[in-house]
N, C-alpha and C positions, 0 to 999 in steps of 0.2 A: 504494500500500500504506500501511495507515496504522501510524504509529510505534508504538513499546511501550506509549506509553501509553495510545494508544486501545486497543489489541487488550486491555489489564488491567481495562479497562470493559467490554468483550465481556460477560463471567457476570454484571457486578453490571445492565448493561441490560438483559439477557434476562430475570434474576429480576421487575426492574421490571413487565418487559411480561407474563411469565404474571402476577403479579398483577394488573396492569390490566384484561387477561383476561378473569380467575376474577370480577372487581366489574363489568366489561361483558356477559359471559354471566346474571350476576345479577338486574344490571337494568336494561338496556339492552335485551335480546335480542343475537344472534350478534352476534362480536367482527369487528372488520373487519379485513381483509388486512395482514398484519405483514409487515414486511423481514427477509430472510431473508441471513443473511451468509454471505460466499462467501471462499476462500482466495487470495493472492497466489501465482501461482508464474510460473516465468520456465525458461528453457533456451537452449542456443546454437543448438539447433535447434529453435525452435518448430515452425515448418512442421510437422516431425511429429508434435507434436500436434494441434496445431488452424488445420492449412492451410495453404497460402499466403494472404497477406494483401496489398492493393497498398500498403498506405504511402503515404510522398510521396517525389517526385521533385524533390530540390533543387536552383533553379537559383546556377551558383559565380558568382563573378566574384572579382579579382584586385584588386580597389581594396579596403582594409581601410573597413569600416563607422568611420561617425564616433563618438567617443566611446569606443571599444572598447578598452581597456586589451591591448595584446599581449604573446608571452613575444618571445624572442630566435630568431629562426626559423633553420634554418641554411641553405635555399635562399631565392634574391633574389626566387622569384616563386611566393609560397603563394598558395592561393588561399582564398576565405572562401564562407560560402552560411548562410543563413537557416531555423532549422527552425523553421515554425509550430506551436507548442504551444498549447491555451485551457485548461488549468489549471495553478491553481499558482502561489502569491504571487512575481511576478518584480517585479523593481526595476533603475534605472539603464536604461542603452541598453537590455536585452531586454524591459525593463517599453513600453518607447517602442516598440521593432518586432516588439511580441507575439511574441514566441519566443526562440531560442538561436540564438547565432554560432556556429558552427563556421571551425575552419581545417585545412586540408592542407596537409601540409610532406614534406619531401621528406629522410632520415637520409643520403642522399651524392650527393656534385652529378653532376648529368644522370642518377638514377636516378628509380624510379618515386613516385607519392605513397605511402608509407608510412609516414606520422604523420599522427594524428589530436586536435587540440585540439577539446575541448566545453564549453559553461559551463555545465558541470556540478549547479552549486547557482543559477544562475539571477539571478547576481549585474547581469550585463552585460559580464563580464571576463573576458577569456584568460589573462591576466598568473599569473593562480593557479590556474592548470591546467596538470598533468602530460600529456604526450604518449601517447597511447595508439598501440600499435606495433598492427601490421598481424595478423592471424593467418592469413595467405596474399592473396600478392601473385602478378601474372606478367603472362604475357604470350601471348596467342594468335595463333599467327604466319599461320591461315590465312584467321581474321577480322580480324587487324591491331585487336586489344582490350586495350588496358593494364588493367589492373582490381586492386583490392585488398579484400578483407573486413575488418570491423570487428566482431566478433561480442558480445553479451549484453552490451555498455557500460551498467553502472548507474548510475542518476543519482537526483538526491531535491530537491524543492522542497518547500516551506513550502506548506501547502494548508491551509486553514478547522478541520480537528479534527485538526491535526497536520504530519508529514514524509509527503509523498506517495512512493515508489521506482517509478522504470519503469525497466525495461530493453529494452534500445535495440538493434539490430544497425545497421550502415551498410555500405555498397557503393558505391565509385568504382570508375565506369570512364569507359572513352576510347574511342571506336572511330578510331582510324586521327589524323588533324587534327583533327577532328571538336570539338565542345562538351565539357566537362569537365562528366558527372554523380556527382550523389549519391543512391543512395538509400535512404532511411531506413524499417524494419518494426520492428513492437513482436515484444519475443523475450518477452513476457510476458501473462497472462493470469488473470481469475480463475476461481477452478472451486469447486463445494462441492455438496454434497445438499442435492436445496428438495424442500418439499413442496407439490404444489399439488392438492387436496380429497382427502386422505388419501394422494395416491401420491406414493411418492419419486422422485425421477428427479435422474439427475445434469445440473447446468447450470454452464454455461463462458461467459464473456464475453470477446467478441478486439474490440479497438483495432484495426479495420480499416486507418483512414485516419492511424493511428500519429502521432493529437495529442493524445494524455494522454484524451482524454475520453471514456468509453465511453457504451454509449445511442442514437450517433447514428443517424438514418435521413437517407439521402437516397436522390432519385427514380434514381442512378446505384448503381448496387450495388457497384460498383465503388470508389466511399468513404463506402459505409454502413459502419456496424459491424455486429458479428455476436455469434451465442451457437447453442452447442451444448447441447439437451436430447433426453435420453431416457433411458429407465428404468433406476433405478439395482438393478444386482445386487448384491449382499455379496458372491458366492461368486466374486466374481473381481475380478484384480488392474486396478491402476489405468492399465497402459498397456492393459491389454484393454478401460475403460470408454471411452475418449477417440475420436471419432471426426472425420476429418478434416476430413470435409463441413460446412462449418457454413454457417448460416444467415445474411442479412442481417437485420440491426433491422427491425421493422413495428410498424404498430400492434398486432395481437394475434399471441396465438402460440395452435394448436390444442393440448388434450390430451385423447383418450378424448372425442371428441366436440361439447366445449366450448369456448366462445371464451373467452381472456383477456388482460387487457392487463399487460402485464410492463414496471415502471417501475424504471429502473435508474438508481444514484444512479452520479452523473458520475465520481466517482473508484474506480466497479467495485466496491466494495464490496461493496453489497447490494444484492437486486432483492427485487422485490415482487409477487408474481400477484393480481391482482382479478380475479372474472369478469363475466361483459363480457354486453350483452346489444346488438351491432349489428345493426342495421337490415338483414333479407341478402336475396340474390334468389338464383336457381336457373338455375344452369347443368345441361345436357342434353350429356354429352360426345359422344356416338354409340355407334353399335351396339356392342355387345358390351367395352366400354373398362371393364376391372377398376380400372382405380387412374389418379389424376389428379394432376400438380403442376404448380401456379400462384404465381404471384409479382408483388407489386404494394405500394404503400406500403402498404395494408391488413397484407401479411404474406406468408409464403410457408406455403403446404397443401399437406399430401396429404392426399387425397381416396379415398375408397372409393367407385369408381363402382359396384358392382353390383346397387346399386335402379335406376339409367337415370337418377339426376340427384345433384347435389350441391350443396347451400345454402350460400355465403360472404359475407361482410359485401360493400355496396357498395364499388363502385372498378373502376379499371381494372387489370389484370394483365397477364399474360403467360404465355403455356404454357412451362413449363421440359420434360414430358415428359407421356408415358399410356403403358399398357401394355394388351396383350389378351391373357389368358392362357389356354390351353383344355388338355386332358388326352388324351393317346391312350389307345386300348385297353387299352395296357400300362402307364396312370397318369403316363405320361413329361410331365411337362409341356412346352408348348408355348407360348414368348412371342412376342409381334408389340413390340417396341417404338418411338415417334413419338416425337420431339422436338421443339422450336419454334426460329425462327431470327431472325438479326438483322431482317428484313424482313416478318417478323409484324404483322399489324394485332396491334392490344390488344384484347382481351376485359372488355370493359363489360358491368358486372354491374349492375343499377337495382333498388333494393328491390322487394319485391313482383312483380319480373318473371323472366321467363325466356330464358335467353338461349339459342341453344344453336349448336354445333358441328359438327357434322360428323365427329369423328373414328373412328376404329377400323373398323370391316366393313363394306363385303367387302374383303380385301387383293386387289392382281391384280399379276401379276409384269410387268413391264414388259423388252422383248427389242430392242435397238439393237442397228443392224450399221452395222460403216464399212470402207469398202476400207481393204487393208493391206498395199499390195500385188502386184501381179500375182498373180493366182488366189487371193489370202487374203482374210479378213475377222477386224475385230476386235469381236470380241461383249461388249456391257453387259447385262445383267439386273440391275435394280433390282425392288424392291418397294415399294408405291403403297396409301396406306389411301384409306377413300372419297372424301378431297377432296383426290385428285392428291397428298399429301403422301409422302415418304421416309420407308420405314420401315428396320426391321432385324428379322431373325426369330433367335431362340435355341430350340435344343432340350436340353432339361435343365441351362441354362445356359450352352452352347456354342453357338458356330454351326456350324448341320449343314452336311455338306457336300450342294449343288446338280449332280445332272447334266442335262444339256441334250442332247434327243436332237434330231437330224435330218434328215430323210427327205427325197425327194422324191415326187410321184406312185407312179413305177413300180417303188419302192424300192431302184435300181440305187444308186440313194446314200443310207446308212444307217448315220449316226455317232452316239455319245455319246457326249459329252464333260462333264468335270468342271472345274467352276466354283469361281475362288477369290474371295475376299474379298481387297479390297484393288486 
């Protein structure tokens, strides 16, 4: 977040740029892609706005780092651990091991860790840092889990156009003997109305891999970061605009059709849409497949299958889902939905060509028996789109219920039975 006295240059930069603008449109031709600023905000529970996040998983150890100035601990055996940060003017020991020491300390002897030291301003030192108390600690006696929370911990570094602020949650636990973790998620994010070719849409940027720097993509999604876009309503409030699902970082992001590359300045601030003209080829989902999502360092799409193909920049991907949706008599919709799994080839897309798939129709319901028994059996029915894949069906949102009838020849045996999910 940046300090007061950038946010007091906010109006007089903006004035700047519509006039640069107004003398770009003049005589230049059209203006090119502006940065568009977005607001700090933070919570003890993020998660409910904008997800779970993985963070990092710090590893502790029990020998105090060299150089580290400490306070007076009141157990003989804290422990310490290393948070990886990459922004942020740090100096001393944290300037030398890129990030912040942390330490756990313990408020009464042989009880749990419930104190938390941070270096907070990024000095390299504990020595001037106040103890942060626990905001729920305990003990799970039938997973044998010591654990304690640290919630919304604010902290501020010295960054290039000023005071950077994040806010920080942490979680120690123990399971049993076991290794002493920590894990650290950002309780913060930015959010604001952008506009990208006349439409508003609300966007959010989450610190995935919760080390100060937003923007990043990597090939693991798992510590990409992320942002939440879609269209912004006035007519409703601001927990009804936030959604939880967010997206990893890609190269572009879709809107209305269009590609665009979305460049986000490392301290979350502000992003920027250009649009984007990549090189795409044509995926073919299969028979009758209404809607497609893919995901790849290109970006993550959804897709409207129902021309029978869909054009995405080059790359490899990965099916996140499709769906096939059809209408009864009574207008009742009817969905078939396909997922993709860890064990998925990738879907290479090569400019100018066509790839295609296989998925969605014909569905066929798939009927497994296995003794259960003496004179029983126990029955699976799955459902199977055209390439052998697992589906799921919903009717008007729901899953209907399935009966399975069973006869023999001479129909002396004649049962139906109601099939559960699960």
């Amino acid at each position: 977040m940046a300090d007061k006295s950038r946010r007091a240059n906010v109006g007089a930069v903006l004035a700047v740029l519509a006039v640069l603008m107004f003398f770009s449109d003049a005589f230049c031709g059209p203006a090119r892609a502006q940065e568009q600023w977005l607001g700090y905000r933070s919570a003890r529970s993020a998660w409910e706005h904008i997800g779970s996040t993985t963070g990092q998983k710090l590893c502790t150890q029990d020998k105090a780092p060299d150089g580290v100035a400490m306070p007076a601990f009141n157990d003989k055996e804290p422990l310490f651990a290393l948070w990886k940060v990459d922004i942020g003017k740090l100096t001393g020991p944290a300037a030398r091991d890129g990030g912040l020491w942390l330490a756990l300390d313990r408020s009464g002897k042989g009880g749990l860790y419930d104190l938390l030291y941070i270096d907070t301003n990024g000095n390299g030192s504990l020595a001037d840092e106040k103890p942060i108390r626990d905001e729920h600690a305990g003990f799970e006696w039938q997973e044998m889990v010591f654990f304690a929370n640290f919630d919304a911990v604010r902290l501020a570094l010295p960054g290039d156009d000023g005071t950077i602020t994040y806010h920080a949650g942490f979680h120690y636990q123990r399971e049993g003997t076991g290794p002493h973790k920590i894990y650290v998620s950002a309780n913060c994010w930015y959010e604001g109305v952008v506009t990208i070719a006349g439409r508003r849409m609300l966007c959010s940027l989450i610190d995935g891999n919760a080390n100060w720097r937003f923007g990043e993509r990597s090939a693991d999604s798992n510590q990409s970061d992320g942002y939440i876009l879609r269209p912004f309503d006035p007519g409703r409030g601001p927990q009804e605009l936030i959604d939880v699902a967010w997206t990893p970082v890609g190269q572009y992001v879709l809107v209305d059709g269009k590609y665009y590359t979305m460049d986000i300045a490392p301290d979350g601030a502000t992003v920027t849409f250009t649009q984007a003209s990549p090189a795409v080829g044509r995926i073919i989902p299969g028979q009758g497949v209404s809607s497609l999502k893919i995901a790849g360092p290109a970006g993550t799409f959804e897709l409207d299958g129902n021309s029978g193909f869909v054009e995405v920049p080059q790359g490899q991907y990965r099916l996140v889902g499709y769906e096939v949706v059809r209408k009864d008599a009574n207008g009742v919709a009817w969905c078939a939905h396909g997922a993709g799994g860890d064990g998925d080839k990738a879907i290479v897309v090569r400019a100018g060509s066509e790839t295609k798939l296989g998925f969605g129709e014909p569905f066929t319901w798939l009927l497994e028996a296995s003794p259960d028994g003496p004179g029983q059996h126990s029955l699976h029915l799955s459902l199977r789109d055209a390439n052998a894949r697992g589906a799921r069906m919903t009717r008007d949102g729901d899953m209907p219920p399935i009966n399975l009838r069973i006869t023999n020849a001479d129909k002396t045996y004649d049962c139906t039975f109601t099939m559960e999910y699960g």
